[in-house]
N, C-alpha and C positions, 0 to 999 in steps of 0.2 A: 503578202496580202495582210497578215495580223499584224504586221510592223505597221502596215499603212493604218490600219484600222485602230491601236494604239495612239499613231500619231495626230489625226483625227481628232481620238480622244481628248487627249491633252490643249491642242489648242481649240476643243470647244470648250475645255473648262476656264482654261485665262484668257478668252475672247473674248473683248468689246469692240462691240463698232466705236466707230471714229467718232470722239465727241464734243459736243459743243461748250466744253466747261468754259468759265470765265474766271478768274484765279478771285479767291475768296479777298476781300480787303476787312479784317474784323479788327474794332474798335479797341484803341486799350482801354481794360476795363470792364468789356460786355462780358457780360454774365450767360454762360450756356452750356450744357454739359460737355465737356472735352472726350467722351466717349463716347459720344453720338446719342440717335435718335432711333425710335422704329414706328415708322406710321403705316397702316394699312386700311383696306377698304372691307368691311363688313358684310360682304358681297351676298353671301350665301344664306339664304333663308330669311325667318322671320325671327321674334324674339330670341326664342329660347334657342333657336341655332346660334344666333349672334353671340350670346352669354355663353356658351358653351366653350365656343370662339376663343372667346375675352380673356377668360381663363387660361388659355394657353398660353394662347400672345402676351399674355404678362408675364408667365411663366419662361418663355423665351427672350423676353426682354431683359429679365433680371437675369438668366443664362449669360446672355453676351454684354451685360452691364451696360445698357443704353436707356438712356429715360423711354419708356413709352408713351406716346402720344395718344392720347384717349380718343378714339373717331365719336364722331355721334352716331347714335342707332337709327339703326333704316328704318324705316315705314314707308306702308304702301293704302293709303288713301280708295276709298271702292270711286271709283268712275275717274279717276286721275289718272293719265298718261304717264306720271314721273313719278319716281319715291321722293320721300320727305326725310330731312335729314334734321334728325334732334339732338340737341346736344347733350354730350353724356350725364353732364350734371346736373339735367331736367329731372331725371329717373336716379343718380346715383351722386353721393357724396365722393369727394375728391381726396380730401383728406385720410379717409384712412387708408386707401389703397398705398397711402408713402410710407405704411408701416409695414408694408410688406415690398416694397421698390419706388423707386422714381419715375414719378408719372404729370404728366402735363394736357390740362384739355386743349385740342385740335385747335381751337377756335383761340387760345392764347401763343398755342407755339406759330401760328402763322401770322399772328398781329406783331410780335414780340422778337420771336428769332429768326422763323424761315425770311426777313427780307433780307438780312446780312448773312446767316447762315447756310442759309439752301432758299437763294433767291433765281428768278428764271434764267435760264443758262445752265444751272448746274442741279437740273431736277431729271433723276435717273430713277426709274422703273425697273421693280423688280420681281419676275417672276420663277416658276419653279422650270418650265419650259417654254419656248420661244412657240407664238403663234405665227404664222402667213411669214416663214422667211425670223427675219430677225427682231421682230416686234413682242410686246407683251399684253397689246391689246388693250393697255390700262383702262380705259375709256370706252370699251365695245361695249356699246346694250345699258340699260337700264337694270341695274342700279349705281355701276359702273361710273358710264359718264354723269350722270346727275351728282355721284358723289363727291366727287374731284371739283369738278362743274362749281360748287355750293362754295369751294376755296377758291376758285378761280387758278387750278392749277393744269399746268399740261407739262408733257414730258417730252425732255430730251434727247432722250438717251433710253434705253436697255438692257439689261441685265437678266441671264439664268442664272441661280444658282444650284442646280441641280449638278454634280448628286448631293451637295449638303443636307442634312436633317435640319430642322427644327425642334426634335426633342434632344437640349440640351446637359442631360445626363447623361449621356454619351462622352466616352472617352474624349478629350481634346477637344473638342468640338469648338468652343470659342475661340481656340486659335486657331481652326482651320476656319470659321467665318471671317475672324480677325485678319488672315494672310488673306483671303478672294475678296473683303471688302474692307481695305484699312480707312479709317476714319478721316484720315487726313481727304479721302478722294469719296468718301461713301459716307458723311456727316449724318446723312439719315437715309435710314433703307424704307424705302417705299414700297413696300408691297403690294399686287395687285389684288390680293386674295389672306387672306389672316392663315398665318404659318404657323397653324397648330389642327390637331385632328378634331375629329366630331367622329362619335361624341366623346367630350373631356374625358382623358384620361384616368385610370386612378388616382394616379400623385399627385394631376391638379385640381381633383374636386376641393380638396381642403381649402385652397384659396378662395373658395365662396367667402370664407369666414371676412375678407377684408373689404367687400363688396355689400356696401349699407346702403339700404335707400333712402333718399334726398329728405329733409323737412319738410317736401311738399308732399310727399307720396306718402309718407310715415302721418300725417297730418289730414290727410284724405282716408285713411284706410281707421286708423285712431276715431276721428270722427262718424263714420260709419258702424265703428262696432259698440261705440256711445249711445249711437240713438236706436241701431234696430235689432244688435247681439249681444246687450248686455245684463239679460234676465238670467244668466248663468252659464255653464259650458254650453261649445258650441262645435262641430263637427265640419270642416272646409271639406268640399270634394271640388274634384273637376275630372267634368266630363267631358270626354273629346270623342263625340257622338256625329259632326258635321259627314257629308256624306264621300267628300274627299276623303277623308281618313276612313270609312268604312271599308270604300275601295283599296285602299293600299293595305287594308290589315286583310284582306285574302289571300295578299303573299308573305302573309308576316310567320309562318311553318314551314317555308322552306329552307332557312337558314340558322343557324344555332343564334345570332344577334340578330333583331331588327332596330333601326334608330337607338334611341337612348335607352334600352335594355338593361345593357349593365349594371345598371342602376339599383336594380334586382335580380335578374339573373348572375350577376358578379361578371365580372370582365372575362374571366374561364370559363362561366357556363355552372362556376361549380354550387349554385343554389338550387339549377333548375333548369327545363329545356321552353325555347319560347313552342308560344301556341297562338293560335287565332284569335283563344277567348279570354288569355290575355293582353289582346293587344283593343279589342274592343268584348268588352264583357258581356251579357246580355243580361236583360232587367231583371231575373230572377236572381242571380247572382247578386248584381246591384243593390237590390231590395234587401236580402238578406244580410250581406255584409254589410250596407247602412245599419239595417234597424240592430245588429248585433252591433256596432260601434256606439251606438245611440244611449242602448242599455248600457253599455260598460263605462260609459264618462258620465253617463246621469245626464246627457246633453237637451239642452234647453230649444237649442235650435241648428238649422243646416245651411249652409253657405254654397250657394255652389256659382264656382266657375265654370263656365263652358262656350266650346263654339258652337252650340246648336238651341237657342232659345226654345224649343217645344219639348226640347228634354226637361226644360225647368217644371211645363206643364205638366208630364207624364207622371214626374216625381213626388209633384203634388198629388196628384190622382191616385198613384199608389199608396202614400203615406197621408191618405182622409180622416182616417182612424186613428192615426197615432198622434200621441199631445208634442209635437212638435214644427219648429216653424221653418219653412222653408224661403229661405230669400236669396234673388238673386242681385246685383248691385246693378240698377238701370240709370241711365246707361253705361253699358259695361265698359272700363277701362281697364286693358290686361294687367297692367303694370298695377295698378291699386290692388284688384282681383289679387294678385298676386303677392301682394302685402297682407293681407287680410288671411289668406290661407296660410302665411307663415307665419301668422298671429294665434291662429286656431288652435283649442288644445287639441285636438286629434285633426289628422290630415288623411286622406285616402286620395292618392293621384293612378293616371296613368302610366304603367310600367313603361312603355315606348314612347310616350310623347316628353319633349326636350320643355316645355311648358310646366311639365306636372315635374319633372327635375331641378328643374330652379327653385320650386320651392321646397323639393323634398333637400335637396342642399342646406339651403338657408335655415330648415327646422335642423339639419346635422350638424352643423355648425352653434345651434343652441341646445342640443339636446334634446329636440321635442318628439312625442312619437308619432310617426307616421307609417303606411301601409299601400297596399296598391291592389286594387278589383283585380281578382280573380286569382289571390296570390296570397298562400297564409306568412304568418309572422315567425312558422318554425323556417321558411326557407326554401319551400318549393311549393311551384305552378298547383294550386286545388285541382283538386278533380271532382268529378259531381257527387259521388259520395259524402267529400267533405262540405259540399255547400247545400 
């Protein structure tokens, strides 16, 4: 019986169904990386999951030395059936990411290469395990199909690659991708889902550092801090007060990590243990740890990001008294929101929200100081004594 179950084994790992390639015919002359490609779909989440994502999947791109393919980031529209799909270079510059590997937007490798390189016929789908039988579902559900849909692409063929990792610090590891998916048959790996963890690991937050936002965004956020945060320092917060996230920080104490924790608790836990009240803080706390940031940069005024507009209200209310100004950027666009808070001299974000990470990244990667509600600067979770 373990012989059988062995043998099993093995031919699920170099099993492919039977497939419909059509033998490549490439130009002499065309230009396209002879190591392959890796494109994936942004499946999971909203922003700041995506960016979490992206970090990986870069990190694993330059692991098995294949240009990465830049997808566009998902969005989901309020009253709209389908997500929207934007392209990467709306929100982020292209160029520097090739200072750190080989990367190409989605929308050129498909005008450009996939018609002679990975044209239909020889488009394989790749997952970690097989759905319904022998499929990968590339296309099941929304955001799935709309994303593919947006290239006009459908799939051939199927692939597991399971038990392979993705984190490519691993012993060998590119040549055991390299042996289950040779380039010659696997030009570009198509992933159904971004093959890297959430949230970012430690080794690839540092790669924030090559991820710049676009001239439009830098130029939206610049101009805003021109005309209404420019009377002196100024204090970014964001608050993730919406009532969805309320609900799910009730189970944020049952576990040593919730979401993007590590962030401040450290990836072992060894700053701090999570709690409820920092995963959603309550105003007193709030209030306090403002107006002490307030006094220490001499800050002119307060920025705040948030998903819940009547928190902007409350904050005024509380700080009536104090000579400082409170704005929030209407109408709110996260992605500016989020340039502006890594502009800030002081930043105070959400320790679990993958939002309030991005930009606590992006001030790491400049050195800027930033902190987190409900959580001091020596290193572990406050208690109410200290606030």
């Amino acid at each position: 019986m373990e012989q059988l179950r062995i043998a099993f084994c093995i031919l699920m790992y170099f099993s492919v169904s039977v497939t419909t390639a059509v033998e490549l015919d490439i130009p002499e002359g065309f230009k396209y990386d002879q190591n392959g490609y890796v494109a994936y779909c942004p499946c999971m989440g909203r922003f700041g999951n995506q960016a979490d994502h992206f970090l990986g999947v870069l990190a694993f791109a330059k692991g098995l030395d294949r240009t990465l393919i830049l997808p566009p980031w998902i969005e989901y529209a309020y009253m709209m059936p389908s997500s929207i799909q934007v392209p990467f270079d709306k929100y982020f510059q292209v160029e520097p990411l090739r200072m750190f590997h080989k990367v190409i937007t989605m929308e050129k490798f498909m005008e450009e290469i996939a018609p002679v390189l990975w044209p239909p016929g020889n488009r394989i789908g790749i997952c970690f395990r097989f759905r319904d039988g022998d499929t990968c579902a590339m296309k099941e559900g929304n955001p799935f199909g709309p994303f593919w849909d947006n290239f006009n692409i459908d799939f051939d063929n199927y692939r597991s690659y399971q038990p392979l990792s993705y984190s490519t610090n691993q012993h060998n590891i590119r040549e055991k991708w390299d042996e289950r998916f040779p380039v010659s048959t696997f030009p570009v790996l198509a992933f159904s889902g971004a093959p890297a963890s959430f949230p970012v690991t430690e080794e690839n937050r540092k790669l924030h550092y090559f991820l710049r936002w676009s001239d439009y965004i830098n130029k939206e956020a610049d101009d805003f801090i021109a005309k209404e945060l420019s009377n002196g320092p100024f204090v970014g917060i964001h608050l993730r007060r919406g009532s969805d996230f309320k609900k799910a920080c009730e189970h944020a104490s049952s576990g040593r990590q919730f979401f993007a924790s590590p962030q401040c608790l450290g990836f072992n836990n060894e700053h701090g243990q999570m709690s409820d009240e920092l995963c959603y803080a309550d105003w007193k706390t709030i209030n306090k740890q403002l107006k002490k940031t307030i006094r220490l940069i001499k800050a002119t005024a307060v920025f705040v990001a948030t998903d819940h507009d009547p928190s902007v209200k409350e904050l005024k209310n509380n700080f009536k008294n104090v000579k400082v100004k409170i704005i929030q950027r209407t109408p709110s666009e996260p992605h500016i929101d989020l340039a502006i808070l890594g502009k800030s001299d002081h930043y105070i974000g959400n320790c679990v929200s993958s939002f309030s990470a991005f930009a606590k990244r992006e001030r790491d990667a400049s050195n800027k100081p930033s902190s987190f509600w409900a959580f001091n600067e020596k290193g572990h979770v406050k208690n109410k004594t200290e606030l």
